[in-house]
Each structure stands twice: as structure tokens, then as C-alpha cells.
N, C-alpha and C positions, 0 to 999 in steps of 0.2 A: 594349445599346441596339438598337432595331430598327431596320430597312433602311430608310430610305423609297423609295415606289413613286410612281410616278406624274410627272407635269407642274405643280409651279408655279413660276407666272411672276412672276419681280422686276420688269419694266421693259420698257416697249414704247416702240418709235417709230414712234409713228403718223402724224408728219409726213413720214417716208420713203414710203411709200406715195402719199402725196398729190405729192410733191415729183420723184420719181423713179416710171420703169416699170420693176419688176421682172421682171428675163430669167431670174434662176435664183437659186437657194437654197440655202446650205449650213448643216449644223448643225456647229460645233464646240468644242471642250473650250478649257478658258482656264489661262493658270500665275497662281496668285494666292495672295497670302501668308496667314496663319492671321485678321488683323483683317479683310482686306478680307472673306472666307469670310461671317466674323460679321457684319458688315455688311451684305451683302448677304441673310442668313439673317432681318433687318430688313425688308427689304422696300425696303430705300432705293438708288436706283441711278439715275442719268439717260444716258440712249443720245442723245440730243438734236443733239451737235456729236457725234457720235461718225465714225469713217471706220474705212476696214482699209487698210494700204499693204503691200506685198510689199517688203522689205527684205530679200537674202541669201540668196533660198529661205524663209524664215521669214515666219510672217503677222502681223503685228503690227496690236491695237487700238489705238487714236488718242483720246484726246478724251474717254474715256465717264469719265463723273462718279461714284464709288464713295466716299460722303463720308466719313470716318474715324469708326471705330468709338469711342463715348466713352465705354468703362472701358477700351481698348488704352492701353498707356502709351508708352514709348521707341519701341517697334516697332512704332506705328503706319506707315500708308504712308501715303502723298502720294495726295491726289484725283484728282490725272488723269494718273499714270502711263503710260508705253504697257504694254500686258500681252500675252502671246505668246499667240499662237491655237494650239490643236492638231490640225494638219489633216493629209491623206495629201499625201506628195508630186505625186501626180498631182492633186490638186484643185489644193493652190499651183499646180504650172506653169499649168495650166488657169485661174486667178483671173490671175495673171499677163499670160499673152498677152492674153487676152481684156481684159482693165481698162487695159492702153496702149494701145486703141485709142481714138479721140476720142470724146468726151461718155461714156465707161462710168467707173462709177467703183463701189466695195465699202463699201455702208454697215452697220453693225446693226439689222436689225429686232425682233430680243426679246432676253433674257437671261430666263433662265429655269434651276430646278435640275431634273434630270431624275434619277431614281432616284440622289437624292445627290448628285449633281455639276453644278456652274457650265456651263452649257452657252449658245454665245451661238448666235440664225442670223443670217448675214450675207448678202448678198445682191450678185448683182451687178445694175449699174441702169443705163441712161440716163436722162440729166436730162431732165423735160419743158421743154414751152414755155409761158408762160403760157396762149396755147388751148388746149392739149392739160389743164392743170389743169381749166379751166373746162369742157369737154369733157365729162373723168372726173364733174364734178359734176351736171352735165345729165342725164348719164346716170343715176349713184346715185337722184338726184331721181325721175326720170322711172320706173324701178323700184322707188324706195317708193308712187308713187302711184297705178302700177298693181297692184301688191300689196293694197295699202290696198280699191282697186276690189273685185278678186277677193273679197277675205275681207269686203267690207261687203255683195257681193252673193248669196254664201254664208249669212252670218248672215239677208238676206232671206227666202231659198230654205226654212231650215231654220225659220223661223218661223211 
């Protein structure tokens, strides 16, 4: 069987971005049983309520919806399991301190397989404010339509 190479992605949370500001990034490896693997090898996965809570030194995922594979039989798993994150001890301390401070909190932004293996990135965040959403959008806006500007005044130029 050959290696696979490359990045593809199962599942995004694109509401995290919108919901929270992203302060920092980790990428880590996940423990998951032989159905869920399969499952997610589908393409089917939701990061949606997902969270990360530091439990013990240990990272644990929350919440993420991995729906049960349907030719698995007895050894199916359960759909919203918590599943271990596989991180360096100094990232946990560092996710740690950092996320018991007020409004920080560790959500998932992708899940995705990277040369064969379940890899999720998690993020640490502050919640916005509802202006601060409305803000992020004004601005997105406001940068598609001077884009738009640019490249309609381009296509002019070049005619």
C-alpha cells in the first residue's frame, strides 16, 4: 500500500474564527479507535461544539462529532467521545496556564489527515464581543471591495 503525502482536510470550523480571536495555533495527533479512523477516512466529522480542556497534564478533545462508521459492528464507538490529543508537555503547560486566564478558552479549527495520520489544529482564543464580530465583517467587506476595485481597474488598463 502506498504512503499518502500531503494535507487532506476532514472538517473545519469556520464559526471559530468568526466567534473567537485567534492568539496561537497548535497542530496535534489524536488516540482513535480502528472505526472512527474509517470514518473519518469518509470524510464525515463535525468540530462545530467542539472545545480542548487540560485534564491531568493530558489534552483532551470535547464535543467533536465523528458519526459511527456503518459496516463497524460491536466495536463501533460512541459519537462524541472525549479523545486524547497528542501534544509536548511544554505546549500542555503552556495551553494550560494560558486558557485559565479569563475569556481564553481552546477550541478546534481543522481536522484534517496529514501524511496518514488524524491530525487536529487547536487554537487558543479570546471570545469576541458582538462589535468586535461586526468589526471583523466590515472589514472582510471593505477588503473585497477594494479588491474587486483593483482588479476591475486592471482589467480597464489592460484593455
Amino acid at each position: 500500500m502506498a504512503k499518502e503525502k500531503g494535507r487532506k482536510l476532514i472538517a473545519q470550523n469556520k464559526k471559530a474564527r468568526h466567534d473567537y480571536t485567534v492568539i496561537d495555533t497548535y497542530e496535534c495527533g489524536l488516540v482513535l479507535t480502528g472505526t472512527e479512523v474509517k470514518s473519518l477516512r469518509q470524510g464525515r466529522a463535525s468540530l462545530v461544539d467542539g472545545f480542548v480542556q487540560i485534564d491531568g497534564h493530558e489534552a483532551w478533545l470535547h464535543n467533536v462529532h465523528v458519526p459511527e462508521y456503518s459496516q463497524g459492528t460491536w466495536t463501533n464507538h460512541s459519537a462524541r467521545r472525549k479523545r486524547k490529543l497528542l501534544m509536548h508537555r511544554v505546549e500542555i503547560d503552556k495551553l494550560e496556564s494560558k486558557s485559565q486566564e479569563t475569556g481564553h478558552t481552546i477550541v478546534p479549527l481543522a481536522m484534517y489527515f496529514k501524511d496518514g495520520r488524524a491530525k487536529v489544529e487547536i487554537a487558543l482564543a479570546r471570545g469576541k464581543k458582538e462589535y468586535d464580530k461586526r468589526q471583523t465583517l466590515r472589514e472582510k467587506q471593505d477588503r473585497r471591495e477594494t479588491d474587486r476595485a483593483i482588479s476591475a481597474i486592471k482589467r480597464q488598463q489592460r484593455a
